[in-house]
C-alpha positions in Angstrom: 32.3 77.9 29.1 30.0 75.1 27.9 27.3 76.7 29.1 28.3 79.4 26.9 28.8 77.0 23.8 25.2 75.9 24.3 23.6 79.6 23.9 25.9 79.8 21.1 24.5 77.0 19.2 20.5 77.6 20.7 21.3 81.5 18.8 22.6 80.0 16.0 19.4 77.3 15.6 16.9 79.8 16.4 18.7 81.7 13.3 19.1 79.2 10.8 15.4 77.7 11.6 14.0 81.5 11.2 16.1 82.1 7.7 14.8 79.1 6.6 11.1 79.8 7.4 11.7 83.5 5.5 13.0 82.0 2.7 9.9 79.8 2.3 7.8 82.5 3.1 9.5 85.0 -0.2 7.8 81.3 -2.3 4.0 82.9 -2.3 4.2 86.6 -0.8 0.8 88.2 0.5 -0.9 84.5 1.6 -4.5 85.0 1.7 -6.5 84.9 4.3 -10.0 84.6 5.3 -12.1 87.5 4.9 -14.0 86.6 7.5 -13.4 84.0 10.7 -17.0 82.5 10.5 -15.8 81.8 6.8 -13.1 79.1 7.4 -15.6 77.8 10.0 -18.1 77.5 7.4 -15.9 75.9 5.2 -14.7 73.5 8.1 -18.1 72.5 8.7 -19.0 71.9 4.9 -15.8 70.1 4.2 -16.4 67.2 7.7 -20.1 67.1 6.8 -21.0 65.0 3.6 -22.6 62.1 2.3 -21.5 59.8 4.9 -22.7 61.7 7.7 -26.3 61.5 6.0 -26.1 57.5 4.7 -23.1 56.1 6.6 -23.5 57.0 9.6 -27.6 55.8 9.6 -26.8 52.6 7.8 -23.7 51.8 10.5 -26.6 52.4 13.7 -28.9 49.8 11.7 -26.8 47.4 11.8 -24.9 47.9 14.5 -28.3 47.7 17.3 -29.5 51.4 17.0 -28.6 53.7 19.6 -26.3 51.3 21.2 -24.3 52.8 18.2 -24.3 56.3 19.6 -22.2 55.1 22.8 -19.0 54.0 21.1 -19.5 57.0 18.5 -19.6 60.0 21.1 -17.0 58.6 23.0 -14.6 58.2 19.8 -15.2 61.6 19.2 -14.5 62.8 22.7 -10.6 60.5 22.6 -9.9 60.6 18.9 -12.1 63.6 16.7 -11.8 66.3 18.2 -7.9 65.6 19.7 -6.8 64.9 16.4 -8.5 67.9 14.4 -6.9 70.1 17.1 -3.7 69.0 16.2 -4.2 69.7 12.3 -5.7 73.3 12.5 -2.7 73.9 14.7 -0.3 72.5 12.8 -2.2 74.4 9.1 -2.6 77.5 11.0 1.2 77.8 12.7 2.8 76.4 9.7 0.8 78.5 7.3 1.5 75.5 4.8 0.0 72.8 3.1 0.0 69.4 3.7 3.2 68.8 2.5 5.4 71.6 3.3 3.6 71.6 7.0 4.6 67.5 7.5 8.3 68.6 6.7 8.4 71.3 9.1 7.5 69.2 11.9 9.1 65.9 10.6 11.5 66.1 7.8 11.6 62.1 7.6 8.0 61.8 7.0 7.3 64.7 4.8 6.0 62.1 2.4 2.8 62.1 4.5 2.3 64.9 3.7 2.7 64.4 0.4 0.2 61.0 0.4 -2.5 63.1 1.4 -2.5 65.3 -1.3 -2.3 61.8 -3.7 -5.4 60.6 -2.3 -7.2 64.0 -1.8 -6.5 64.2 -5.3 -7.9 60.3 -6.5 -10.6 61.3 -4.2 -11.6 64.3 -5.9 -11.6 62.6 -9.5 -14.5 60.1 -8.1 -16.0 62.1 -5.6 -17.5 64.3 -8.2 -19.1 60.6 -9.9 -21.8 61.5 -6.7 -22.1 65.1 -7.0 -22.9 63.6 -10.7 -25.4 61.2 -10.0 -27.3 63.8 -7.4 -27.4 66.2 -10.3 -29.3 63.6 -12.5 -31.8 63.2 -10.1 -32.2 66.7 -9.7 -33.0 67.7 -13.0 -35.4 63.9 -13.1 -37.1 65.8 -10.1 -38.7 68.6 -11.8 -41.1 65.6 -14.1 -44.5 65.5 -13.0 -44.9 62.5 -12.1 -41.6 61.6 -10.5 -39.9 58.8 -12.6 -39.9 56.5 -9.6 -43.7 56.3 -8.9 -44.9 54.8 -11.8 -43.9 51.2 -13.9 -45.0 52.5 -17.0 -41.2 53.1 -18.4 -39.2 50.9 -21.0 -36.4 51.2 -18.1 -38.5 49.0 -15.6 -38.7 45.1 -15.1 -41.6 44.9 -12.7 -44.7 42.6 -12.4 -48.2 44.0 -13.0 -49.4 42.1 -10.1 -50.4 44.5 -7.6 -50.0 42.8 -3.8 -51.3 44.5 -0.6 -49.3 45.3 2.6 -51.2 47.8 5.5 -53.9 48.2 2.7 -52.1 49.6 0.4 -51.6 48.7 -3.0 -47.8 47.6 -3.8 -46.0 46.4 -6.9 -44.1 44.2 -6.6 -40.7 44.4 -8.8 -38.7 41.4 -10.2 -35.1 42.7 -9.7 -31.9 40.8 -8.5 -31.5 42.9 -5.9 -35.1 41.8 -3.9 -37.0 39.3 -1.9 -40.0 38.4 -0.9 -40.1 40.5 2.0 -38.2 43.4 0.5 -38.9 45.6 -2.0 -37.9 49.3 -3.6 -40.5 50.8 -5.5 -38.9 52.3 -8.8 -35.6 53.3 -7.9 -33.7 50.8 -8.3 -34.9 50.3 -11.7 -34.2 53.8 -12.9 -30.7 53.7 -11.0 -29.5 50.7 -12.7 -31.1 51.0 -16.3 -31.9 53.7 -16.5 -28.8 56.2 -15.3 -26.1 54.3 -15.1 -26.8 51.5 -17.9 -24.7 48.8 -16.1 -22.8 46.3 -17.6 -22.8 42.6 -16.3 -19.2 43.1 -14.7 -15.6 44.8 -14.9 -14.7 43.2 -17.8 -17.1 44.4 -19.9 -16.9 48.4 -20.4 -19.7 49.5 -22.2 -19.8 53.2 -23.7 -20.1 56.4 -22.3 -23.3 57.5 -20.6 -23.6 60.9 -22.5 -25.7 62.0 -20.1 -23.5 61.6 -17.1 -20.5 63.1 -19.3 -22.3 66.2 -19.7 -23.6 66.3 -16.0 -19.7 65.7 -14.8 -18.6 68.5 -17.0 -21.6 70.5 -15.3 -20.4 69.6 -11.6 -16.3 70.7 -12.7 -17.8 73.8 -14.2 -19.6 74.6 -10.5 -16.9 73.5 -8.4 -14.3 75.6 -10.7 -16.4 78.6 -10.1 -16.3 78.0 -6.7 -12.8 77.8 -6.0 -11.4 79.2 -8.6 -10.5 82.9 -6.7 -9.2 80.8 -3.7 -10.6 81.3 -0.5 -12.1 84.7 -1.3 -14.5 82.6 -3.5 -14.7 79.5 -1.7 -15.1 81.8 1.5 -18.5 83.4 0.2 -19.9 80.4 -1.4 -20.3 78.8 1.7 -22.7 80.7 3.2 -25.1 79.0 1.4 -23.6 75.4 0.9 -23.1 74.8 4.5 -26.3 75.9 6.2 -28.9 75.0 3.5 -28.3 71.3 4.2 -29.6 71.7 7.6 -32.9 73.7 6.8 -33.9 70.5 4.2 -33.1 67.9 7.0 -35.2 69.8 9.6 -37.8 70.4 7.3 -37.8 66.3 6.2 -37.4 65.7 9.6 -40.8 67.6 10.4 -42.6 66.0 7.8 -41.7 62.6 8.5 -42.4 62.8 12.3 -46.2 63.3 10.7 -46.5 59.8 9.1 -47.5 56.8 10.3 -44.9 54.3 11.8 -42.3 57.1 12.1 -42.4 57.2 16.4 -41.4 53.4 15.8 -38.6 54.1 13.5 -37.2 56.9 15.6 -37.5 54.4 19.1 -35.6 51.9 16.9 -32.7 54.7 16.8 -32.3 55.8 20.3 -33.1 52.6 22.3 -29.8 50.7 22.2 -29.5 47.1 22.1 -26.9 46.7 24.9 -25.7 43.6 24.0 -23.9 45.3 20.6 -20.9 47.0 23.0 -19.6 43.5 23.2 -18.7 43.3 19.7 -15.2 45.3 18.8 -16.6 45.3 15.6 -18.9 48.3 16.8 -16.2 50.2 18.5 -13.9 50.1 15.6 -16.4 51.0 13.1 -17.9 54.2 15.6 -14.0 55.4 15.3 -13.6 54.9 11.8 -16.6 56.8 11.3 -15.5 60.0 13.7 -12.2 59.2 11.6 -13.5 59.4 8.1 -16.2 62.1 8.8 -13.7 64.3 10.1 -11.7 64.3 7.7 -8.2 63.6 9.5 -5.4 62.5 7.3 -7.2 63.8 4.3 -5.3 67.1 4.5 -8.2 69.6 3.7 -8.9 71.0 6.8 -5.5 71.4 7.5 -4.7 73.4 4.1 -7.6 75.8 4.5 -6.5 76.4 8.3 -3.7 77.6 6.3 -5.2 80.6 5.1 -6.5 81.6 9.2 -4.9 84.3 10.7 -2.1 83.4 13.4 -3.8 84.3 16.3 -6.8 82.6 15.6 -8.7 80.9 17.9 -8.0 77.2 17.1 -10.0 75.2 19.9 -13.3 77.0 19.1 -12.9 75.9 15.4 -12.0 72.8 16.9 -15.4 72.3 19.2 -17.4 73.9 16.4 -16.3 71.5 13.0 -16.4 68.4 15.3 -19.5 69.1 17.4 -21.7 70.0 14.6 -20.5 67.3 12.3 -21.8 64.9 14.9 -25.0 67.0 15.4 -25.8 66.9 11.7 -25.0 63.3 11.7 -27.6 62.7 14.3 -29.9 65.2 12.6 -29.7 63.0 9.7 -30.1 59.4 11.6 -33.7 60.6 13.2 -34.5 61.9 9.8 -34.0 58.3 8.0 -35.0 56.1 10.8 -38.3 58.1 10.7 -38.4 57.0 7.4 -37.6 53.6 8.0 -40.3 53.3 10.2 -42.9 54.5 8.0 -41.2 52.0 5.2 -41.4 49.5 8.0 -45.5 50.3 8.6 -46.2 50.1 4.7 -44.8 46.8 4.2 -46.2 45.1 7.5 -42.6 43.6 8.6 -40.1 44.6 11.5 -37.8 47.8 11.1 -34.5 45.4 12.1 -35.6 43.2 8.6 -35.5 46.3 5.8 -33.4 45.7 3.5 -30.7 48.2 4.1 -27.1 49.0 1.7 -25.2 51.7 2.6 -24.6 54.4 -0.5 -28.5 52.4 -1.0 -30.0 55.0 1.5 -29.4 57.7 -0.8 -30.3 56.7 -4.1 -32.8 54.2 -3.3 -34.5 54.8 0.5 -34.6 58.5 0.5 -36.7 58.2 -2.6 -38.3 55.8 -1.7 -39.6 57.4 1.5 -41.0 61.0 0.0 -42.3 59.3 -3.2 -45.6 58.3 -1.3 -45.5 62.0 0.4 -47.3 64.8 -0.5 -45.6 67.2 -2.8 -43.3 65.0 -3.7 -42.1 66.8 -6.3 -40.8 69.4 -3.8 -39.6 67.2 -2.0 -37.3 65.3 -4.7 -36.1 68.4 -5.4 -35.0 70.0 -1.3 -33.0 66.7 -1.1 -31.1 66.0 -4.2 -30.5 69.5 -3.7 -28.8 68.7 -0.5 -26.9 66.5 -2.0 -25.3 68.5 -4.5 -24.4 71.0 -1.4 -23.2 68.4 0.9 -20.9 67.5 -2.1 -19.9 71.0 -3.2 -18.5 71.6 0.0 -16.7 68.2 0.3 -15.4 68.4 -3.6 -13.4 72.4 -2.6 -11.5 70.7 0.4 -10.2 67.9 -1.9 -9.5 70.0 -4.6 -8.2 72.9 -2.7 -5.4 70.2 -1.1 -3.7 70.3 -4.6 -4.3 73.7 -5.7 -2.6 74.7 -2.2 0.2 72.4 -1.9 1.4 73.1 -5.7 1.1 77.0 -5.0 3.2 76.6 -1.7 6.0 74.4 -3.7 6.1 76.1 -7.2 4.6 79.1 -6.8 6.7 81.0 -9.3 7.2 78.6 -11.5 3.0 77.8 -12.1 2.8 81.8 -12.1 5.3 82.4 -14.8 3.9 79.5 -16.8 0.1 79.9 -16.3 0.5 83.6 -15.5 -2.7 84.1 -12.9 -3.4 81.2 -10.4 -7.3 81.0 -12.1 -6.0 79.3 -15.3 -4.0 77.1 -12.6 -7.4 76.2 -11.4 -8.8 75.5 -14.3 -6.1 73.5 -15.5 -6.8 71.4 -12.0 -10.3 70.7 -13.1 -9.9 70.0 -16.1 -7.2 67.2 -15.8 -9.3 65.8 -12.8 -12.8 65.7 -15.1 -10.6 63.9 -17.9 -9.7 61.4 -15.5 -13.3 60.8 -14.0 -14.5 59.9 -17.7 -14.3 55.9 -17.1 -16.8 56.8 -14.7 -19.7 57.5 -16.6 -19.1 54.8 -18.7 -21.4 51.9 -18.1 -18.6 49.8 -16.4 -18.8 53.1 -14.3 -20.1 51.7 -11.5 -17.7 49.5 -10.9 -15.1 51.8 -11.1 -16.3 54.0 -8.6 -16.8 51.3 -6.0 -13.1 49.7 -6.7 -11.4 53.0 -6.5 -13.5 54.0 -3.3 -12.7 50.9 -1.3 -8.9 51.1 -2.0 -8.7 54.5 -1.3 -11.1 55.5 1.8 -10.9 52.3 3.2 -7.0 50.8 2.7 -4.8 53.9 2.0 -6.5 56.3 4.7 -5.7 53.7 7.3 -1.9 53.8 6.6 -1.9 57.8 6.2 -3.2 58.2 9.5 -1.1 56.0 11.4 2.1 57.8 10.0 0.6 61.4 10.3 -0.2 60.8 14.2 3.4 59.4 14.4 5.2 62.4 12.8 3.2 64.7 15.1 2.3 63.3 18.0 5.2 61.4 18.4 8.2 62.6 16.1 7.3 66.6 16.4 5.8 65.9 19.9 3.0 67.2 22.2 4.8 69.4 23.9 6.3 71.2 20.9 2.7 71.5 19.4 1.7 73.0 23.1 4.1 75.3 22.6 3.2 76.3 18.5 -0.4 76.7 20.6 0.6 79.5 23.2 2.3 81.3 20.4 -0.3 81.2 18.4 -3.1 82.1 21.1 -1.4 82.6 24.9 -2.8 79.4 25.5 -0.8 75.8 25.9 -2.7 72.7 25.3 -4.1 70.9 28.4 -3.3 67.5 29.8 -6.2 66.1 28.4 -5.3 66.7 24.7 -1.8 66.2 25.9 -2.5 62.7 26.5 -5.1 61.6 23.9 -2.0 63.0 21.5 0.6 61.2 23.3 -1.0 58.0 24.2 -4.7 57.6 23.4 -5.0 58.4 19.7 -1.6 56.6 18.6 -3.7 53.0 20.3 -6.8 53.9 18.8 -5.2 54.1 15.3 -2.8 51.1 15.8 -5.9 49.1 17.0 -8.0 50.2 13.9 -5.4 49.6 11.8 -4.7 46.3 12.6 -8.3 45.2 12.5 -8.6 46.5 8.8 -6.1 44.4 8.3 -7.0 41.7 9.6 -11.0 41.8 8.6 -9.7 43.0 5.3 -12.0 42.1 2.3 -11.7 42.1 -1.2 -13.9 44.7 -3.1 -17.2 43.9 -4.4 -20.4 45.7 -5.7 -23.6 43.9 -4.4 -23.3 40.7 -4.8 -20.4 41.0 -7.9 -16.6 40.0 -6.9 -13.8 41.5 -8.5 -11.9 39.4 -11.1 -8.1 39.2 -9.5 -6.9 41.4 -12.0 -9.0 44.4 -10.7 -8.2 43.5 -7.4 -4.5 44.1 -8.6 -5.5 47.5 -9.9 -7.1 48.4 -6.8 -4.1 47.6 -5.2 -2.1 50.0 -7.3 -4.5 52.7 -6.7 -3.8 52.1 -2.8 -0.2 52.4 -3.7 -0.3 55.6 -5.4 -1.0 57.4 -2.1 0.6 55.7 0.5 4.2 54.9 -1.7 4.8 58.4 -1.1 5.6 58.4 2.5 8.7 55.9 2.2 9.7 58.0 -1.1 9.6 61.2 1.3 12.0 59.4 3.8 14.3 57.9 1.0 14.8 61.5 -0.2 15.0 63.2 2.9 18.0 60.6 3.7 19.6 60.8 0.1 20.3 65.0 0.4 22.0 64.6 3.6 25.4 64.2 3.1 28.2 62.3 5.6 28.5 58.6 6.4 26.5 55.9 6.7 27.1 56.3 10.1 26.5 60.3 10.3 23.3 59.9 8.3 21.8 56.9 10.6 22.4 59.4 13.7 20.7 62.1 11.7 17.8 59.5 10.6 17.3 58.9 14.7 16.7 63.2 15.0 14.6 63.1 12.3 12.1 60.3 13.0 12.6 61.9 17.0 13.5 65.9 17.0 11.6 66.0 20.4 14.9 64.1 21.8 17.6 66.1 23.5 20.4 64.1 21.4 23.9 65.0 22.7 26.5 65.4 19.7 29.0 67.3 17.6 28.2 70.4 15.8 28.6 68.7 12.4 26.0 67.4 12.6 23.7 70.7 13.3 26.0 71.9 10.4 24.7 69.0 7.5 21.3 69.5 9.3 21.2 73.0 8.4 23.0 72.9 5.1 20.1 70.3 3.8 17.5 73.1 4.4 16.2 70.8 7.8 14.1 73.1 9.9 16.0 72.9 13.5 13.3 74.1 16.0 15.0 76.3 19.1 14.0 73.8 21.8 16.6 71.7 20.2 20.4 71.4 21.9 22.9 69.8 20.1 26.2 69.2 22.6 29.0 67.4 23.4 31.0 65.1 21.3 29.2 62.4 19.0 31.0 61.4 16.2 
């Protein structure tokens, strides 16, 4: 007879979870898809390869001993990238959801993950599109004959006339704050800080807009609206072109590099590791933050546009394919600028390990730097800003189309009736974004971009990712999202993803966590601190992403009704569905009245209350 009673209620969950699945379904009818499979993985690849694979990941083997950086790094991405991005296509692709109606599938209590992703996907995208900017401006200062970095005569530059020799060549030696006497950057520098962005002294003093930039900015929305704007059967077709050109410019810098002198020195000083780095935990954590950050996990975009696969897609190949060629292009791009660090090395006569090195530097200042003295270097200006603008592009869709997803999935009819077609929706999107980037090409723009960068990628991703591995890993369960995987493509998950869900990545994140936390610094631009006061709003900035998850979990608990003492048993299956919790039928009943997806597996028996 109990036996009996248990079928019963299994039936009836099944039911319930399948009526409320349908109804969410009737939300958005006819979900796009993919025209094409090699479209999403295009889009995959273009959204985990940016900027950061082409500067950050360089600038973190320089200083962290060269190739002994590539140790920690492949083996981060063995245990934690490509694990974790298994678990988001599957979850996108089964759910058929965005972030945040696919987080409260799986766990109701922290839906609001869901929901901070598409809040910093969102702040993301409004300075994101600063860079995409900024690679536009050299662009179009490309096509001058001769390039505006190879000469001093401009009223922008603050250099001596006094010519210096290094290697027998004749250098000029400039007189900026950002130099030494063994360092110097040609005319970059100059044209980056007078010149484009006009920088004020600090913060506090705003300056006006850079009319300039505006009209670039409102340039880069108009692409990226035109890119997007028809969903994934735009996106899908643009790219083609936006993901693979990238690679012919880094081969084809790469070839030309390995032709001047000093180059075989720079690329020895990438892939002969200094051993004695391993020791420091500071390397390992910063290889995993990297795999972390250049993947994209937490962000949300790769697991909205898995959305729009087909269910029986072939998840793990997408998997091997965005992870493994993410790292390839990031090693791509590290023989291609330590090439060019050792023929920067050769010119000025001093050791690769002394160079003056910054991080975002490489791209604005190195890269430049390097082809300026090359042949053709016109050409050249113009392949790699060029790059830049597609290495953007790509990034810029995934963080838009977060939003644009996760609206259409929660008011659907309601944006339809008010908009009438999802286009003006789009537009509308952009529009509100570029308004909101605007303080950005001021001349306290600067500033700006680097305090709302540091709170967001560095502080509020951190948080986000620890909660989103502990509402699927752990909450929604490996074993669940095994079986979501042979649904999907006859295939369960195997022990070794298994465990680096269960046990591996929930350490790795808790241990990176913590040492953000703990090596936490206030931000700064060069060698400019913060006043408190900006420190404050960078705080508030971290907050607007990450104050959604316990918002999610307050709500989720304030529509259940019963006791204190019904709704603290419910909080338990909510934060742990995975358990077999034995109890009384009420409440499966509040469970199901609230709209809570019960998943079959789930038996709900016996008396509780």
């Amino acid at each position: 007879m109990k036996k009996n009673k248990q079928k019963k209620h299994h039936c009836v969950s099944r039911r319930a979870t399948v009526m409320t699945q349908g109804a969410a379904m009737k939300e958005q009818p006819n979900r796009p898809t993919w025209s094409r499979q090699i479209e999403f993985t295009l889009a995959g690849i273009g959204c985990a390869v940016g900027l950061g694979n082409v500067w950050r990941f360089p600038y973190l083997c320089f200083r962290s001993g060269g190739g002994a950086f590539l140790v920690p790094y492949l083996f981060m991405l063995l245990v934690l990238g490509i694990p974790l991005l298994y678990m988001e296509l599957t979850v996108g692709q089964y759910t058929r959801r965005g972030p945040v109606h696919a987080l409260a599938i799986v766990c109701p209590l922290l839906k609001g993950v869901g929901m901070a992703s598409v809040a910093i996907s969102f702040i993301m995208c409004t300075y994101y599109n600063i860079v995409i900017t900024w690679a536009l401006y050299y662009l179009f200062s490309s096509f001058q004959a001769p390039l505006p970095w190879q000469n001093c005569n401009n009223t922008w530059n603050t250099c001596s006339r006094t010519p210096f020799f290094v290697n027998g060549h004749v250098i000029r030696r400039f007189v900026l704050r950002v130099l030494t006497v063994t360092t110097f950057s040609l005319y970059v520098c100059p044209l980056l800080r007078y010149k484009m962005l006009e920088q004020t002294s600090g913060v506090n003093e705003t300056g006006v807009i850079r009319w300039e930039l505006f009209l670039i900015l409102l340039l880069a929305w108009i692409l990226i609206y035109f890119c997007i704007f028809k969903g994934v059967k735009s996106t899908g077709k643009v790219v083609y072109f936006t993901a693979l050109f990238p690679y012919v410019t880094l081969i084809a810098l790469l070839i030309n590099n390995a032709q001047l002198p000093g180059a075989v020195d720079g690329i020895t000083f990438f892939i002969v590791p200094e051993w004695d780095k391993l020791l420091s935990v500071e390397v390992w954590v910063n290889a995993a933050a990297q795999i972390f950050n250049s993947i994209g996990i937490g962000f949300g975009s790769l697991l909205a546009m898995s959305s729009y696969n087909s269910f029986n897609n072939n998840v793990l190949k997408d998997t091997l394919t965005i992870a493994i060629i993410n790292s390839l292009t990031s090693i791509l791009a590290g023989f291609v600028i330590f090439s060019a660090f050792g023929y920067m090395s050769y010119l000025q006569g001093i050791p690769i390990s002394d160079l003056a090195v910054d991080g975002p530097g490489l791209v604005y200042v190195v890269y430049p730097q390097a082809f300026a003295s090359m042949p053709v270097s016109q050409l050249w200006a113009v392949l790699f800003f060029f790059m830049l603008l597609c290495l953007g592009l790509d990034s810029e869709f995934a963080m838009v189309e977060v939003l644009v997803t996760s609206l259409m999935d929660e008011f659907y009819q309601t944006l339809i009736k008010f908009f009438r077609r999802k286009e003006l929706f789009v537009l509308a999107i952009c529009g509100f974004a570029f308004l909101l980037g605007i303080p950005c090409v001021m001349q306290v723009g600067i500033y700006v971009f680097q305090l709302m960068d540091h709170y967001t990628a560095i502080v509020s991703i951190m948080f986000l990712a620890f909660f989103e591995v502990i509402a699927i890993c752990w909450s929604y369960g490996g074993k669940r999202l095994s079986d979501n995987l042979q649904e999907m493509t006859g295939k369960r998950a195997n022990i070794f993803f298994r465990a680096c869900w269960l046990v591996v990545a929930p350490v790795l994140i808790t241990v990176i966590l913590i040492f953000s936390i703990i090596q936490f610094k206030p931000a700064r631009y060069e060698d400019y601190v913060f006043p408190p006061w900006a420190q404050g709003v960078g705080w508030v900035i971290a907050l607007a992403s990450i104050i959604w998850i316990p918002l999610g979990a307050i709500h989720t608990l304030w529509v259940l009704p019963g006791s204190f003492r019904q709704v603290t048993y419910i909080y338990l299956f909510l934060l742990f569905p995975s358990l077999v919790i034995v109890g009384s039928t009420h409440v499966y009943v509040l469970l199901c009245h609230t709209g809570v997806n019960i998943k079959p597996c789930v038996n709900i028996t016996g008396p509780f209350l």
